[in-house]
C-alpha positions as CSV (number, residue, x, y, z in Angstrom):
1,X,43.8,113.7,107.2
2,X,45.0,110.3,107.0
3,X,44.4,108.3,110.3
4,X,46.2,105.2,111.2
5,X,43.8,103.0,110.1
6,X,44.1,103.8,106.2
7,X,47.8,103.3,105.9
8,X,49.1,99.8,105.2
9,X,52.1,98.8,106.8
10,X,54.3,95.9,107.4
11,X,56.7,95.3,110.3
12,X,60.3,94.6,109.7
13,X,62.7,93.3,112.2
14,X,62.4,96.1,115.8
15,X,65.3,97.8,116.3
16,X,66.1,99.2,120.1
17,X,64.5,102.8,119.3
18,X,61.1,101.5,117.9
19,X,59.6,99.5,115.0
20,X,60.5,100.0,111.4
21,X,57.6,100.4,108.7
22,X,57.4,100.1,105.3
23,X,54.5,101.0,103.3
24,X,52.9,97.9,101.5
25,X,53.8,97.2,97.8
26,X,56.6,99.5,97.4
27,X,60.0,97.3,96.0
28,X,63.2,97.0,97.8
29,X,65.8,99.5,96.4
30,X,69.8,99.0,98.1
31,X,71.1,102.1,98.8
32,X,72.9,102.5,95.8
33,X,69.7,102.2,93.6
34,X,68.2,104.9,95.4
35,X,71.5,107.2,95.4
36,X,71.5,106.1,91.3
37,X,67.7,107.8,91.6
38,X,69.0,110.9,92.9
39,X,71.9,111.4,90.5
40,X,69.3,110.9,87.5
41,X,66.7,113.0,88.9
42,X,69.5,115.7,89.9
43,X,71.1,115.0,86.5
44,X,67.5,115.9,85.0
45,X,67.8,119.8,86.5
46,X,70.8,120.5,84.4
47,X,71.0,122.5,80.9
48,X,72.1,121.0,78.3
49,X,75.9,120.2,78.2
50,X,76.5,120.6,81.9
51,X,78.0,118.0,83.8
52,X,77.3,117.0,87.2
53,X,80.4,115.8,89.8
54,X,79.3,113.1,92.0
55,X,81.7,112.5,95.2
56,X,80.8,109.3,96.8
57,X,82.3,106.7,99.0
58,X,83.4,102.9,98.9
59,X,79.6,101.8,99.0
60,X,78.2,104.0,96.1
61,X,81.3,103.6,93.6
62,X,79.7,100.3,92.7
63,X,78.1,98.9,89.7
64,X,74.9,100.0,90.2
65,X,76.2,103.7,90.6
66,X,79.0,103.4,87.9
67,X,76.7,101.4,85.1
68,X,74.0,102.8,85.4
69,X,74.7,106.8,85.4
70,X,73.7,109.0,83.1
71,X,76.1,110.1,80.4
72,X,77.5,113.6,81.5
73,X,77.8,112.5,85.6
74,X,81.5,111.8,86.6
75,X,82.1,109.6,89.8
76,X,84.7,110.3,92.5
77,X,85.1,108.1,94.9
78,X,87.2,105.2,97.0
79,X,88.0,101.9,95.1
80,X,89.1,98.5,96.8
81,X,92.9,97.7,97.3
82,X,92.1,94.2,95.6
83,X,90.1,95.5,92.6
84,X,91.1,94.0,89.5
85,X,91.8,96.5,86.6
86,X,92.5,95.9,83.3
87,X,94.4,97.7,81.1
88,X,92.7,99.2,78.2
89,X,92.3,96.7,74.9
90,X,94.5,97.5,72.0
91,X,92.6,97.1,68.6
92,X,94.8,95.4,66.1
93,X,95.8,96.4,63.0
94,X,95.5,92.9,61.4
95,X,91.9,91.2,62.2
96,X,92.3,87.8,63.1
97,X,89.6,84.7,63.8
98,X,87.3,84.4,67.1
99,X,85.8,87.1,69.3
100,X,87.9,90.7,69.6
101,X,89.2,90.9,72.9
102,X,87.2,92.9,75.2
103,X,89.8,93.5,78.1
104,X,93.8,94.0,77.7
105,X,96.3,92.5,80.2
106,X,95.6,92.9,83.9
107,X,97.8,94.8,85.8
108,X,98.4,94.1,89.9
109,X,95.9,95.2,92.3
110,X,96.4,98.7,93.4
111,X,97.7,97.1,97.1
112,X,100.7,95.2,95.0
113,X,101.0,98.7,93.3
114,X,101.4,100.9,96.5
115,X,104.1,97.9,97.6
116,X,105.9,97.9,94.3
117,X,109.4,99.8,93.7
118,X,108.8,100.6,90.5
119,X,106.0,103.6,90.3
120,X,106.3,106.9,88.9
121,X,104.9,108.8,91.9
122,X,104.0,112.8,91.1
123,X,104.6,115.3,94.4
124,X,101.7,117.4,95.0
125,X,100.4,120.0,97.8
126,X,97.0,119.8,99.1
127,X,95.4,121.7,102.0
128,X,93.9,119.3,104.9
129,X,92.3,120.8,107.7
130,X,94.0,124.3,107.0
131,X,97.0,122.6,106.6
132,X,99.6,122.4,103.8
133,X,100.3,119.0,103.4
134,X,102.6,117.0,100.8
135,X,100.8,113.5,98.9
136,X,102.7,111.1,96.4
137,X,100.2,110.2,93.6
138,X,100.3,107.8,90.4
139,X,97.6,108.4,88.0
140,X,97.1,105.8,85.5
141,X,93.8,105.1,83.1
142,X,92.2,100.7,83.1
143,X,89.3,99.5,82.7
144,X,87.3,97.9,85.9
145,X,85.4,95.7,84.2
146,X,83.8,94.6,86.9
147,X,82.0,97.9,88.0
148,X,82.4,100.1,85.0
149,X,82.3,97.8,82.1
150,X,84.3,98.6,79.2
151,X,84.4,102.5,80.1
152,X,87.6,103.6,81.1
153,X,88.3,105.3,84.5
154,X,90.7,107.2,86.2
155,X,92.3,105.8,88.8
156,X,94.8,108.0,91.3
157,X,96.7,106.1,94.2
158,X,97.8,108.0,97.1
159,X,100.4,107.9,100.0
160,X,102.0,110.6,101.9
């Protein structure tokens, strides 16, 4: 039995329902490092060839999340209206001087999209709260560079 003596602990900052303690010598991790340790270790269960759906919000689908998952984990999750995409890089057929590009043209934020006239929006039903309901969506495929690096995602805007 452990008494309180023989645990090491340091005080961080008292909040109004009592005093937070941290054992000694253990590292900081953010949030999304620890919810990247329970992707890989639930990523770890799986057979062989199964993939594992992670649905997440705005403060998970982050680089730390989208880097640094393992190879057969798909993310779903909210982006930021002023994220800045990219559109996929076109190899050339003719190999000229300096460095390849890395990123294509950049395409306006998905804000400027949902304002802009000129969309191809697709009708679909969904079901919300037991109810049918009718959504507007634009699917299109960039690169955030910023989060994801040069793997592509999937990005789907919505309006009703």
């Amino acid at each position: 039995m452990m008494c309180k003596e023989d645990r090491q602990v340091e005080k961080d900052i008292p909040d109004p329902f009592g005093i937070k303690v941290r054992p000694l010598g253990l590292p900081y991790k953010t949030k999304p490092e620890i919810g990247l340790e329970l992707i890989s270790m639930t990523h770890s269960w799986l057979r062989q060839g199964e993939r594992l759906r992670v649905v997440a919000d705005l403060g998970y689908c982050c680089e730390t999340i989208l880097k640094g998952r393992p190879e057969d984990v798909y993310v779903t999750g909210r982006i930021r209206m002023d994220a800045s995409f990219f559109a996929p890089v076109q190899t050339p057929a003719i190999r000229r001087r300096g460095r390849p590009r890395k990123r294509g043209c950049r395409p306006p934020t998905p804000a400027a999209m949902l304002q802009g006239p000129n969309l191809k929006w697709s009708e679909i039903r969904a079901f919300c709260y037991e109810k049918e309901i009718r959504l507007m969506v634009h699917q299109f495929t960039a690169l955030w560079y910023h989060s994801a690096g040069h793997e592509a995602v999937s990005i789907v805007l919505c309006h009703d």
